[in-house]
LUMVOLO-82354 format. One record per residue (C-alpha): residue number from 1; y, x, z. Coordinates in pm, whole numbers, plus 50000, padded with zeros to 5 digits. Example, Ala and Ser with C-alpha at 12.3 -4.5 7.8 and 13.67 -1.06 7.14 Angstrom:
<nodes>
[1 [49550 51230 50780]],
[2 [49894 51367 50714]],
</nodes>
This chain:
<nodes>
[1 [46573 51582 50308]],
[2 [46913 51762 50289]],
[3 [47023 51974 50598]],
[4 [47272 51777 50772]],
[5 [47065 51415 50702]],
[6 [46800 51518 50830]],
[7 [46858 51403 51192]],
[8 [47071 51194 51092]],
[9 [46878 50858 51050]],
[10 [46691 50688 51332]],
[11 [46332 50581 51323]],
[12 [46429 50228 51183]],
[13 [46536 50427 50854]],
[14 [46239 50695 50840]],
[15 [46026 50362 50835]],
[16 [46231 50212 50534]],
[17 [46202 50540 50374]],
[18 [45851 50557 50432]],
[19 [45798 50215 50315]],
[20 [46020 50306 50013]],
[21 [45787 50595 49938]],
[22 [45490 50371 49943]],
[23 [45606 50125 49694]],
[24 [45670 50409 49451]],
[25 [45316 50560 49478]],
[26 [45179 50219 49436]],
[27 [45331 50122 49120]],
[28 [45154 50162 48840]],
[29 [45351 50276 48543]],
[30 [45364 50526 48303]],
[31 [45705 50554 48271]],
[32 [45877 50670 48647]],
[33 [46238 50623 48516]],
[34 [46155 50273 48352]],
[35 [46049 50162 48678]],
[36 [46356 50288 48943]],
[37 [46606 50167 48749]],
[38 [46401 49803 48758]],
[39 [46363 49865 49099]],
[40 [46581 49619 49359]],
[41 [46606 49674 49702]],
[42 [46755 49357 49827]],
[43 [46644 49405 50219]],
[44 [46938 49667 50263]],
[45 [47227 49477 50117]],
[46 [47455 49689 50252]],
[47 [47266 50011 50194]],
[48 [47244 50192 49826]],
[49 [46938 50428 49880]],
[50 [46959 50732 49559]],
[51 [46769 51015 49471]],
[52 [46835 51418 49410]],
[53 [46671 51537 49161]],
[54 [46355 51661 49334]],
[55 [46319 51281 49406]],
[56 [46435 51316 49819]],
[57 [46607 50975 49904]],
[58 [46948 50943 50037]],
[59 [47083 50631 50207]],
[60 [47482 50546 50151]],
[61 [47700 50272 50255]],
[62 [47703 50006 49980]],
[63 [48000 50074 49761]],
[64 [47965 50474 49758]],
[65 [48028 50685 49530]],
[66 [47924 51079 49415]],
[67 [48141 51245 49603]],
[68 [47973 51043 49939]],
[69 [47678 51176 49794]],
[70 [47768 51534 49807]],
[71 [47933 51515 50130]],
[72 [47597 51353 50237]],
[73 [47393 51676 50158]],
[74 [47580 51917 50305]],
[75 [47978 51944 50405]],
[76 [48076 52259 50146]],
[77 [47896 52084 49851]],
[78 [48122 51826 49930]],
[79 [48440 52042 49917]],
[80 [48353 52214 49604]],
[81 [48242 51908 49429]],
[82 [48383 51929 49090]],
[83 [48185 51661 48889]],
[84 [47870 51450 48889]],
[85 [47600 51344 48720]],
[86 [47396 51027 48725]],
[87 [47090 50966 48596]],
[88 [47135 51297 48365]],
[89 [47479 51158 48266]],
[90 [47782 51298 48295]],
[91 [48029 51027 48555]],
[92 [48394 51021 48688]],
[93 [48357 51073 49090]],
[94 [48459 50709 49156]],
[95 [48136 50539 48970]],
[96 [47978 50328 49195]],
[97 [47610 50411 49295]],
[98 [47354 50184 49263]],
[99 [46944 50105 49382]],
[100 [46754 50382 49238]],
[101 [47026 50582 49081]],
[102 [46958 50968 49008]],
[103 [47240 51217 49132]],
[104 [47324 51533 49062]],
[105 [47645 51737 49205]],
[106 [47847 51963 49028]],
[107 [48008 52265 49252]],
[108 [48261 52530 49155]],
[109 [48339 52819 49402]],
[110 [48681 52676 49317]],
[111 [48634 52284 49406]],
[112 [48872 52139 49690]],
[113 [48903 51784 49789]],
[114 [49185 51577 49647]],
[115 [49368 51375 49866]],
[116 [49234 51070 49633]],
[117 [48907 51094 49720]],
[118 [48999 50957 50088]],
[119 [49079 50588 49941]],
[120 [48795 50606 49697]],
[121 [48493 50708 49934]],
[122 [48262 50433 50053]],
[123 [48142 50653 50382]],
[124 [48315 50671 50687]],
[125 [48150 51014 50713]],
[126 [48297 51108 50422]],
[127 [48667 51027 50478]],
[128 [48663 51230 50851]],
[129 [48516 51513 50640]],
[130 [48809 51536 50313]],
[131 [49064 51506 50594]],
[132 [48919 51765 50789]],
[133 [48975 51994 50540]],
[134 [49283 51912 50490]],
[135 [49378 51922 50794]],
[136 [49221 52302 50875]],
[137 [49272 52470 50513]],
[138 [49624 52316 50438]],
[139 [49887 52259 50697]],
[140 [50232 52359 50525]],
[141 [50164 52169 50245]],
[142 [50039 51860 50476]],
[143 [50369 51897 50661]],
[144 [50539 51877 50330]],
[145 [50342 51558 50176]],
[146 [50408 51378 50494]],
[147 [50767 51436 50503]],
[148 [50765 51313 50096]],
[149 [50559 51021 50191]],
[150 [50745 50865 50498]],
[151 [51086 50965 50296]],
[152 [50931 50744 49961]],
[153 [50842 50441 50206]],
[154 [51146 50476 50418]],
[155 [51344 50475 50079]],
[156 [51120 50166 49930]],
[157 [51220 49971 50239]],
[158 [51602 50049 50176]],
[159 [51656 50251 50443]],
[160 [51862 50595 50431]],
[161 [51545 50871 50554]],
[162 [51851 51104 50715]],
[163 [51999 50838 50902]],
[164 [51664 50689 50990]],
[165 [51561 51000 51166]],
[166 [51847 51105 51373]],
[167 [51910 51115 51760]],
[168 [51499 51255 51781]],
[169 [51405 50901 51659]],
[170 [51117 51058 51465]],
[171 [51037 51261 51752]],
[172 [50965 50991 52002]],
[173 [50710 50849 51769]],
[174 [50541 51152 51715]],
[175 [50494 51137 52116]],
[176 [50306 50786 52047]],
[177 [50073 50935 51815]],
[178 [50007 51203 52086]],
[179 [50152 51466 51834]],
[180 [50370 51762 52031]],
[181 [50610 51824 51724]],
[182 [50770 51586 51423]],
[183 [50562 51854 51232]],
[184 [50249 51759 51395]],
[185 [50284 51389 51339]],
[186 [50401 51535 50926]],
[187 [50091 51684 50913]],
[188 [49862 51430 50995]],
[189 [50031 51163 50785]],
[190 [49987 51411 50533]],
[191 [49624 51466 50543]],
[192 [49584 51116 50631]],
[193 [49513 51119 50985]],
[194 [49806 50875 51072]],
[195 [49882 50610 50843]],
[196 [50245 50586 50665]],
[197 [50275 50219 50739]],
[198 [50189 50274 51141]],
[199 [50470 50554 51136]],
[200 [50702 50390 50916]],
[201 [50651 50034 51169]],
[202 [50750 50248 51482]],
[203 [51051 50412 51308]],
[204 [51228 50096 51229]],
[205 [51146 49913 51529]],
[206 [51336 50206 51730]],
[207 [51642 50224 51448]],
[208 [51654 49847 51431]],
[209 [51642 49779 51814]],
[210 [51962 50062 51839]],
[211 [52112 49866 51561]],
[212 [52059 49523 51722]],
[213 [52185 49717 52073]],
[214 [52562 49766 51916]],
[215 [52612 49446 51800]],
[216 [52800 49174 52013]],
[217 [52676 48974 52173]],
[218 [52891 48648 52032]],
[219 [53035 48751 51715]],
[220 [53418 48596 51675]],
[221 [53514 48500 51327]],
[222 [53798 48344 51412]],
[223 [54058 48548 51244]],
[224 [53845 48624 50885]],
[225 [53775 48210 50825]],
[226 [54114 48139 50903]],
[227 [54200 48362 50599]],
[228 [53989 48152 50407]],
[229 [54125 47800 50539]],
[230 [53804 47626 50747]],
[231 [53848 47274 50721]],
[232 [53542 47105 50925]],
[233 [53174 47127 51065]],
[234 [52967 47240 50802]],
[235 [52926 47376 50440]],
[236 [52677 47337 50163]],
[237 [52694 47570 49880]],
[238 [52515 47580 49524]],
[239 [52333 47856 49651]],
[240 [52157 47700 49875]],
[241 [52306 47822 50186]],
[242 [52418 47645 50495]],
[243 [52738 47791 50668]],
[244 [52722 47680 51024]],
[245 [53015 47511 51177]],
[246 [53230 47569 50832]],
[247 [53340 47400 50535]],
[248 [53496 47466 50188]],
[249 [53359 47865 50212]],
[250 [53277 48030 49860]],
[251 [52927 48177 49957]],
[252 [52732 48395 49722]],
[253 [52354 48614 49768]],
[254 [52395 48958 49795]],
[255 [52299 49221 49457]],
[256 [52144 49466 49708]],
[257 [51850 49258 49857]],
[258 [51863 48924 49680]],
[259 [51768 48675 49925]],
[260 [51552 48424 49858]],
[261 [51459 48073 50062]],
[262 [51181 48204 50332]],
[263 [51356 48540 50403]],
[264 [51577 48525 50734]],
[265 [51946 48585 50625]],
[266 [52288 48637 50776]],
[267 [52601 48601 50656]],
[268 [52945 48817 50646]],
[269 [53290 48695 50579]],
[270 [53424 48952 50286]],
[271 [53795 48953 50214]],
[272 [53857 48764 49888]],
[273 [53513 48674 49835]],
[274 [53410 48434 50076]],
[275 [53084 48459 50265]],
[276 [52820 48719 50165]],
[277 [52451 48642 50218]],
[278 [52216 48940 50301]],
[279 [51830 48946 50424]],
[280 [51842 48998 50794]],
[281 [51618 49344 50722]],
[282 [51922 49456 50434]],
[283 [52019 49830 50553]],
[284 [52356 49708 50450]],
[285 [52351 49397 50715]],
[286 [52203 49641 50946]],
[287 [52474 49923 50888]],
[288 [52776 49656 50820]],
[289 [53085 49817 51039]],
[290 [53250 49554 51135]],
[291 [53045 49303 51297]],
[292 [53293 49069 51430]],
[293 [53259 48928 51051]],
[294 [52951 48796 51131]],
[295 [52867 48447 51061]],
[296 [52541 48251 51087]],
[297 [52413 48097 50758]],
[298 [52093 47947 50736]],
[299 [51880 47798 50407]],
[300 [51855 47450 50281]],
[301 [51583 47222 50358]],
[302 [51532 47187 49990]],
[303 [51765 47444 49795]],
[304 [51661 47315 49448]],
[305 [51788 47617 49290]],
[306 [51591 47919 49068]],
[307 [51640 48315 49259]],
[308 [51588 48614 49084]],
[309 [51361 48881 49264]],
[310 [51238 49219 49082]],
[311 [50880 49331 49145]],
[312 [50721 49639 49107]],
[313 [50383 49707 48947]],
[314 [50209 50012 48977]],
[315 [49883 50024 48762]],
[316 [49638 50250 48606]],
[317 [49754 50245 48221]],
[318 [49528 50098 47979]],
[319 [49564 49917 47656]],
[320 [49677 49572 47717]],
[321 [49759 49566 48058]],
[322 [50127 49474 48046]],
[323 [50011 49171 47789]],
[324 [49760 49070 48083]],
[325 [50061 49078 48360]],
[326 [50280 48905 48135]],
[327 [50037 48609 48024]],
[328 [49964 48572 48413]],
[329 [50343 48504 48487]],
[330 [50399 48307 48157]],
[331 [50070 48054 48300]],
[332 [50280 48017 48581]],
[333 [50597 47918 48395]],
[334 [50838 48109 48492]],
[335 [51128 48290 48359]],
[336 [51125 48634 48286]],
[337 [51465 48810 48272]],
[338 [51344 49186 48252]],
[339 [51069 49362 48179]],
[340 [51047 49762 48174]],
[341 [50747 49989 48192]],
[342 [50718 50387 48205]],
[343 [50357 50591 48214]],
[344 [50389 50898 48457]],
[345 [50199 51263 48397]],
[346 [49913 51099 48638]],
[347 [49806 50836 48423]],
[348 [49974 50555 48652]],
[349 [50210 50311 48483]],
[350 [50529 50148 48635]],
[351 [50622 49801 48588]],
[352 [50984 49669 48708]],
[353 [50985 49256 48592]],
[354 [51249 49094 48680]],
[355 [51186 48695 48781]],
[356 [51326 48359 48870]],
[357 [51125 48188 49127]],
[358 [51192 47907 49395]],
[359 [51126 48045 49741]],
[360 [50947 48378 49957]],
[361 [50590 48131 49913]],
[362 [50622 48109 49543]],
[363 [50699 48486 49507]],
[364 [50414 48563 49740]],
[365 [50144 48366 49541]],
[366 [50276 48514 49207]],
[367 [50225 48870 49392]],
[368 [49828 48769 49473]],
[369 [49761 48690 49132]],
[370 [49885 49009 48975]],
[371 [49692 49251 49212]],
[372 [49416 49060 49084]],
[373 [49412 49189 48737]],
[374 [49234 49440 48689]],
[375 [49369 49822 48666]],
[376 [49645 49691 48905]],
[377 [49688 49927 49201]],
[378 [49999 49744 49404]],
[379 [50268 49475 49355]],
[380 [50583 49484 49580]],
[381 [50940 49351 49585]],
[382 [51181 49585 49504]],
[383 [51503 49639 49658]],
[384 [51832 49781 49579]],
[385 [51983 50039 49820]],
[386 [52334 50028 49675]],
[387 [52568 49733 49777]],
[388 [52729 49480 49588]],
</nodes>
């Protein structure tokens, strides 16, 4: 065995091996290369035990992949991994290994790890090593990739990253993760120490709860609705949308976030256009200066009506793929009113559809079924960060 497996399996595995070993030399066939790839080792279902070349076994976590394997043998093969072969072929680095398989690594004195590899390896071993690397060989450019990454989410999310940052907010959660500087805490969302989401969860909690802090604590409306002549106890409009404690109010959803029944909403009273509906998470709710327009508004029991939401599809591009997504929404009936598509340098294709759908449930199940299709790499809602 390979220099850092060796001690790494107990006696439980050297007895598997052994017993591995044993069922080789006792079959009886003239063709050695016939018989692995027949061979199934059902007893370690989660297990995928390969071989080098020189026929030494190496056990991997079921769903592994080359670069696992290289990583397995020894730490720098795994850093200057440049390509693999299986069972004398030639195989991208995120082939699946299987019972029996034969694997070869390719090294260059020029290989590094790509940040890729750490969602694509099946071996927890494997991930701690790629972002140890990372984390010792490229710190400046970790800082930077962090900084691009929380930026990217903060702007998916609608939020403005300057104003999202300020008064140290960014700061205090670096202190959660145990990180000294915001560079710290950069760095190890950028080498994938520290998840995006985790960060991005703690950021917003501590911009929202200063938000939320400012606003009073009874919001009078007294003086906008009289502008726009209340008349009794409550209003229904066609949009589905309940005005508490007011009638005869022209109420319309917000272009920016584009409520839909499910989401929590709030309400403002505009001049000259009646009550404006916005998600309660809407940056423009949120940063809305003069709060004493506030006005609760709540859904419908049953709204009845259609809502248009815009989804975004981010998939690996391959001939009919947009035909697949399409058929999938077209089985489920409903109405397309956009569709646009553009192929980045990386291979990746982005979908924006736009679609009328009934309520947050509906728009959720239609999300499930297109991350099932295959070559699809994330679905999400999309948002616009300008106002109305």
């Amino acid at each position: 065995r390979y220099k850092e497996g060796k001690n790494a399996g107990s006696k439980d595995f050297d007895a598997k091996i052994t017993w591995l070993r044993r069922i080789l030399e006792w079959q009886d066939t003239s063709n050695p290369k016939e018989f692995m790839n027949a061979l199934k080792l059902d007893v370690f279902s989660d297990e995928v035990f390969v071989f080098t070349p020189k026929g030494d076994v190496i056990n991997l976590p079921k769903g592994s992949i080359p670069v696992d394997f290289a990583y397995r043998i020894h730490t720098e093969v795994g850093n200057r991994c440049v390509g693999a072969k299986v069972n004398n072929k030639i195989v991208p680095l995120d082939t699946k290994l299987k019972n029996g398989d034969i694997v070869s690594i390719i090294t260059s004195k020029t290989g590094k790890p790509s940040y890729d590899w750490i969602n694509m390896v099946g071996a927890a071993d494997s991930k701690a090593k790629i972002r140890n690397w990372f984390k010792k060989e490229n710190r400046e450019e970790n800082i930077t990739r962090g900084q691009q990454l929380l930026s990217e989410e903060a702007a998916r999310l609608g939020y403005e990253w300057k104003k999202l940052i300020a008064k140290d907010r960014l700061l205090e959660v670096a202190k959660t993760f145990n990180c000294a500087t915001t560079d710290d805490l950069c760095a190890s969302v950028g080498f994938g120490g520290i998840s995006v989401k985790s960060t991005m969860v703690k950021l917003t909690e501590r911009y929202k709860k200063e938000i939320n802090a400012q606003k009073p604590a009874e919001p009078k409306t007294t003086k906008a609705l009289e502008n726009l002549k209340v008349r009794s106890m409550k209003s229904r409009s066609s949009s589905g949308i309940l005005v508490k404690g007011e009638e005869g109010l022209v109420v319309h959803l917000s272009k920016c976030c584009n409520p839909v029944p499910g989401d929590p909403i709030v309400g403002f009273v505009t001049r000259g256009r009646g009550v404006s509906v916005h998600t309660a998470d809407c940056p423009n709710a949120i940063n809305f200066p003069d709060k004493d327009r506030m006005i609760d508004v709540a859904w419908e029991e049953t709204s009845g009506g259609m809502f248009l939401v815009t989804i975004e599809v981010v998939c690996y591009d391959r001939t009919g793929l947009m035909a697949d997504i399409l058929a999938a929404l077209t089985e489920l009936k409903l109405s397309i009113s956009a569709a646009n598509a553009k192929v980045g340098n990386n291979g990746m294709a982005v979908m924006n559809l736009g679609i009328q759908i009934r309520d947050l449930q509906q728009l959720d199940f239609i999300m499930t079924k297109i991350r099932r299709i295959k070559g699809v790499h994330s679905v999400r809602r999309m948002r616009s960060s300008k106002g109305e």
